[in-house]
N, C-alpha and C positions, 0 to 999 in steps of 0.2 A: 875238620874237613868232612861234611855230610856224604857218608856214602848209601847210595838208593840203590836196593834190591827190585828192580823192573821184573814184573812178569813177564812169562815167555812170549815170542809174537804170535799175534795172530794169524800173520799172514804163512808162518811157516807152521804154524801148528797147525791149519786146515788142511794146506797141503802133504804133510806126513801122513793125516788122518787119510788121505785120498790113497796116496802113495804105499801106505799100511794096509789098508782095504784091497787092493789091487796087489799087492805084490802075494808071492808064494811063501808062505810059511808066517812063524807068529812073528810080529815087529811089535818093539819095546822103544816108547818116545819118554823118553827123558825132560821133566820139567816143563812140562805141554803149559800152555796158555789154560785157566777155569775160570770162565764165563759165558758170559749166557750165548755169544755167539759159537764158541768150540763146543759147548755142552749140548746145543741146539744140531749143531755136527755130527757129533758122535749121537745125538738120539736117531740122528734120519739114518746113520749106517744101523744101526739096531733096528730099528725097523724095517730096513732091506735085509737083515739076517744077518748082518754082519755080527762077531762076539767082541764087545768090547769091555776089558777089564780094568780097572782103575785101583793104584794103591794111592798115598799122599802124593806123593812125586812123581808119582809114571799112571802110562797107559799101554797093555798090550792090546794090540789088535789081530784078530786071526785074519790071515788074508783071502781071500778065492779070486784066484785070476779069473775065474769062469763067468764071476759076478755074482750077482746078488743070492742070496739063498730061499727067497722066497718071490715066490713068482707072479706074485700083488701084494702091493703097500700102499698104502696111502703118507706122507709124508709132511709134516708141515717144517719150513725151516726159518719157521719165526721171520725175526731181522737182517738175519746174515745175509749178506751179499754171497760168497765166496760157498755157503749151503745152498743158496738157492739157485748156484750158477755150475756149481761143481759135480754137483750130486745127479742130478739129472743126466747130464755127459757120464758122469759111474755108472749109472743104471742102464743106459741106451747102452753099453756093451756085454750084456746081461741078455738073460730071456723071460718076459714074462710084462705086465702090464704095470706101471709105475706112476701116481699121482702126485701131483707137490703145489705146495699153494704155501703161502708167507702170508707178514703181519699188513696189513693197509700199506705202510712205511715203503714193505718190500717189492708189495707188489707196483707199487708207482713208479720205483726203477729200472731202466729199461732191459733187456734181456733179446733181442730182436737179431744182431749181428750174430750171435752166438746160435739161436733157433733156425737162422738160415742158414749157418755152415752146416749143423748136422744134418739137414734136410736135404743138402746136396750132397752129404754122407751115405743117405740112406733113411736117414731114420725116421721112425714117423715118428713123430711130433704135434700134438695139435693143444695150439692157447683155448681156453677153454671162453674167455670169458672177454679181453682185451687184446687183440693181436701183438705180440712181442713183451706180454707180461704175464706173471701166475696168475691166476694155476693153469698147470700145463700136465696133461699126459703124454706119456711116454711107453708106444709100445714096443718094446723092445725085443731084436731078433739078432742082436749080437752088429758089427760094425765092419763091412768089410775092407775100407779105407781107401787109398789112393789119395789124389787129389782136392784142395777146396781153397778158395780166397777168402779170406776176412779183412774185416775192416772192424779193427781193435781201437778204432780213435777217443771212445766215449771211455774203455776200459779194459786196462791188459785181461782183467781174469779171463776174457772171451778167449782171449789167445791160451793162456796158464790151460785153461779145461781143455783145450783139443790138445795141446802138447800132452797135459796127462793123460788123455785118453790115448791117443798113436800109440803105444804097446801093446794095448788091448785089441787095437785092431787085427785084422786078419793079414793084411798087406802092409800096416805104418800106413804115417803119413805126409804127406808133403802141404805144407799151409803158405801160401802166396800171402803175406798182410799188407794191404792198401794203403794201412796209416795204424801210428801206434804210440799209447801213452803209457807212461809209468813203467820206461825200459826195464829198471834196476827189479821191478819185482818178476818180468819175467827171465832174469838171470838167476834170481830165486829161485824159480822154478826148474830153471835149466840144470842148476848147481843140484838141487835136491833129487833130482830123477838120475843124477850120475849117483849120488851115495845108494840110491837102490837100483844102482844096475846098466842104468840106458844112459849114451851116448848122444844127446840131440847135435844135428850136424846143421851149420849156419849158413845159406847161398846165396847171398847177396838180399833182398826182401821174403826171402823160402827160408822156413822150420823143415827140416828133414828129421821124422822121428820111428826108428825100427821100429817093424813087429817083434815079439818074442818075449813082451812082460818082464815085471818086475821081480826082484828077490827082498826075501826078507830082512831086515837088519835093528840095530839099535841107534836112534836117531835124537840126540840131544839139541833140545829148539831152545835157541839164543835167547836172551830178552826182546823186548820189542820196541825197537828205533821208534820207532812213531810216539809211546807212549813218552819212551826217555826225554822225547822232544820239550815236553811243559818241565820237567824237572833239571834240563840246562838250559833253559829261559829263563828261570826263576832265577837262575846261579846270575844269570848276563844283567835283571834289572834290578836288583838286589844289590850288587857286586859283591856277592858270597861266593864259594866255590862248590861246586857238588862232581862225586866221582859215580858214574857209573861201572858196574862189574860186569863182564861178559858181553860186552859189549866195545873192539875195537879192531887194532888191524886184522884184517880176513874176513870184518863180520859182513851177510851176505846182503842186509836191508839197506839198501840204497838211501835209506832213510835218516840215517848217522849224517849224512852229506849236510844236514839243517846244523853240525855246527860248524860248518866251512862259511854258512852264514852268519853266525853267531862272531864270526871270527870278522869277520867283512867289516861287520859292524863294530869291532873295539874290543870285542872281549877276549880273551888267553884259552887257546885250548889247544889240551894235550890228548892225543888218539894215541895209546900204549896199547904193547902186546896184548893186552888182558880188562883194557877198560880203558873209557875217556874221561875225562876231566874237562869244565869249563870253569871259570873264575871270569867272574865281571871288575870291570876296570873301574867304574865309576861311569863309562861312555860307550852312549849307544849313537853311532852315525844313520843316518838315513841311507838306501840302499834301493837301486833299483835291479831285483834279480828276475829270472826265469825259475818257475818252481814246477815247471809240466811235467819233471821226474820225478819232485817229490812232493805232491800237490797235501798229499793228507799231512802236513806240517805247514801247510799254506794260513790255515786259523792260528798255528801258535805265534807263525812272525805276526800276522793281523793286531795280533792279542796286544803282542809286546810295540808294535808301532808309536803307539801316541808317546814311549816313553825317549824316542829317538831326538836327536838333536834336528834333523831336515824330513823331509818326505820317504817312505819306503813307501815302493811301489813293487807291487809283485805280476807278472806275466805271464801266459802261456798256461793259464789253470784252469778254461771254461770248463774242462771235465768236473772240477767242484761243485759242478751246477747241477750235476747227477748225480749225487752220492746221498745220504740217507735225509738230508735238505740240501736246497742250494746253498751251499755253503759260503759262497761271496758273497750275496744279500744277506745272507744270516749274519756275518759278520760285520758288516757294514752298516744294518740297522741297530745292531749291539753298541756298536762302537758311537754312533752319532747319538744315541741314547747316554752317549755317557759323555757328551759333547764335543767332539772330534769331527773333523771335518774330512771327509770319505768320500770319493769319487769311484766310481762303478764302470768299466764296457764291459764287453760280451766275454774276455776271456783276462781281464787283469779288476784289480782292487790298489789306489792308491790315498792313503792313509795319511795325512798333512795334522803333524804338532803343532802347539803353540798353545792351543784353546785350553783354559783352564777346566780339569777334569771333572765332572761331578760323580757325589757318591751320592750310594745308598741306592743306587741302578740295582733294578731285578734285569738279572738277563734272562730274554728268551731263548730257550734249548734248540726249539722245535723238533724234540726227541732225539736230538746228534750228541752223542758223546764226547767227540771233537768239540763243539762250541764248549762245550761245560770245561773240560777239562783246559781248554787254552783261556777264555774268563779267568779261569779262576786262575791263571799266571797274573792278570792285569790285578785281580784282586788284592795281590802282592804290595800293590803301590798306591791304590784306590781302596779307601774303607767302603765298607757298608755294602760291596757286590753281594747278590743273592742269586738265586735261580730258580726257575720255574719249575724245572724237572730232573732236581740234581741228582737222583738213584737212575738215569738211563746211562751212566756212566759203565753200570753194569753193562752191556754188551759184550764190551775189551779188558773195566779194569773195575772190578766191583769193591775194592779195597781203597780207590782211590782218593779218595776225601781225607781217609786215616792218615794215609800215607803223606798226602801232601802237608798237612793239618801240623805232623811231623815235623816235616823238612822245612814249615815256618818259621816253628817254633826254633830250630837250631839255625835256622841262620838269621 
């Protein structure tokens, strides 16, 4: 039975690094996420003054509730989403003048609902180059809080960053949201601000989040659901069995939910104390699901479709269309390229078997890690896939070819 050591998540790693930065005294993260997006994190907090130390396994961060320690930086945060949405909200509760500008990739994504709430914050804020995308300064005089609406539909983190910032504030905050995707990761976020300290209280569409800052602590980040996603795929169209560790009942990534689909479809899986397990049956059913909670797993079912017995059809994911590609045409022109027959609207993908596979397909990346890494689940069943740009895997999981290359091999 393959058991797969998952690197830690990304999504919780970022947010510790926020929550470590911000909080009073030094925080020690346990088994942090290393790649190029948490690296690109942790340089933009160094560059705000933040101290960040690094052994194999940890990261301590020295925190300053006050913010940032130097009072102009310039900033670049590469690819990341989550650096290039987070960090800025850190620094507007700080004093001093704060630059930030991202890769081509980053800057095409949008950032807009998030530059308006702080703006009815207070803060000044001004895009330097594209209205509602980097580079953007930030001149920062601290945040006195109160009241603000967002409209988090395109992307929870707009929501995630004001909720981390409300401590910071002088008053809290109270956030009205108009509309909102990818629940489970702002209960991530909610779950992680209680381990250092704050209570966010829930009022019907209102985040109510005290003033009064965080406290220091020692914070061990999970694996990361998303990535485990291609590695119990493989298990479902293979029918091999692979166990995930540290990853099950209580874990906080909403993102484990992809193998309740996995299960929809025919395959065995077990969610234990301390790890999941999936085992493939030999059958893959067709499926028509909503993935709007857990959309960044929306490529791996893609991937594995054509191996279904009927249609999978997926829903409620146009937020795909905003992420580092649109990633439902991304998928869709992958997939018809390998001759599958793929139908497109504005916010679903549905994927029709039958048509006999072709190999020896290079798939196009278009710089997403996500496409590379769920390809290469279909690779599994199709000889001769390639890829255009298969080191941007780096981002989330720079090991990942090795590792899969692996878990081929044994099952």
């Amino acid at each position: 039975m393959p058991v797969v050591d998952i690197p830690g998540s990304k999504s919780i790693t970022a947010r510790a690094l926020f929550l470590a930065a911000a909080a009073d005294g030094v925080t020690t993260l346990v088994r942090p996420l290393r790649s190029d997006d948490t690296e690109g994190f942790a340089e933009g907090l160094a560059r705000l003054g933040y101290r960040v130390g690094r052994t194999p396994d940890s990261w301590q961060i020295d925190g300053r509730p006050q913010g940032p320690a130097v009072v102009e930086a310039d900033v670049y945060c590469r690819d990341g989403a989550t650096t290039a949405r987070f960090l800025p909200t850190l620094a507007a509760a700080g004093h001093g003048t704060y630059r930030f500008d991202a890769s081509p990739q980053m800057r095409r994504r949008p950032l807009a609902p998030l530059s308006s709430a702080l703006r009815d914050l207070g803060v000044d804020l001004r895009h330097e180059e594209r209205e509602g995308h980097h580079p953007l300064t930030v001149a920062a005089a601290g945040v006195e809080g109160g009241e603000v609406t967002l409209d988090a539909g395109q992307s929870s983190q707009y929501l995630t960053a004001l909720l981390l910032l409300g401590p910071l504030t002088r008053k809290g905050l109270r956030i009205t949201v108009t509309d909102l995707v990818s629940v489970p990761y702002v209960e991530i976020t909610i779950a992680m601000m209680r381990a250092f300290g704050v209570e966010v209280a829930r009022e019907g569409d209102a985040f109510v989040v005290p003033p009064g800052g965080y406290r220091a602590t020692t914070y061990a980040v999970e694996p990361d659901a998303s990535t485990a996603s291609y590695f119990f795929a493989a298990a479902a169209v293979t029918g091999g069995e692979v166990t995930v560790p540290g990853l099950g009942q209580g874990a906080l990534q909403g993102d484990l939910g992809f193998v309740d689909v996995l299960r929809r479809m025919g395959a065995e899986v077990s969610v234990g104390a301390e790890a999941t397990t999936v085992r493939g049956t030999g059958e893959l059913r067709g499926v028509t699901v909503n993935m709007r909670d857990i959309s960044d797993t929306m490529p791996t079912l893609a991937a594995i479709a054509p191996f279904a017995s009927g249609p999978v059809r997926i829903e409620d994911v146009a937020n795909t269309r905003v992420k580092e590609c649109d990633r439902l045409e991304a998928c869709a022109e992958n997939l018809r390229r390998l001759g599958v027959e793929v139908a497109t609207g504005p916010d679903w993908i549905e994927i029709r078997p039958g048509a006999p596979l072709a190999g020896g397909a290079e798939i196009t990346s278009y710089g997403d890690h996500r496409i590379v890494m769920s390809f290469a689940v279909t690779g599994l069943r199709v000889p001769g896939i390639s890829f255009d740009d298969p080191g941007c895997v780096r981002k989330t999981f720079p090991g990942f070819h090795e590792e899969f290359g692996a878990l081929r091999a044994r099952l």
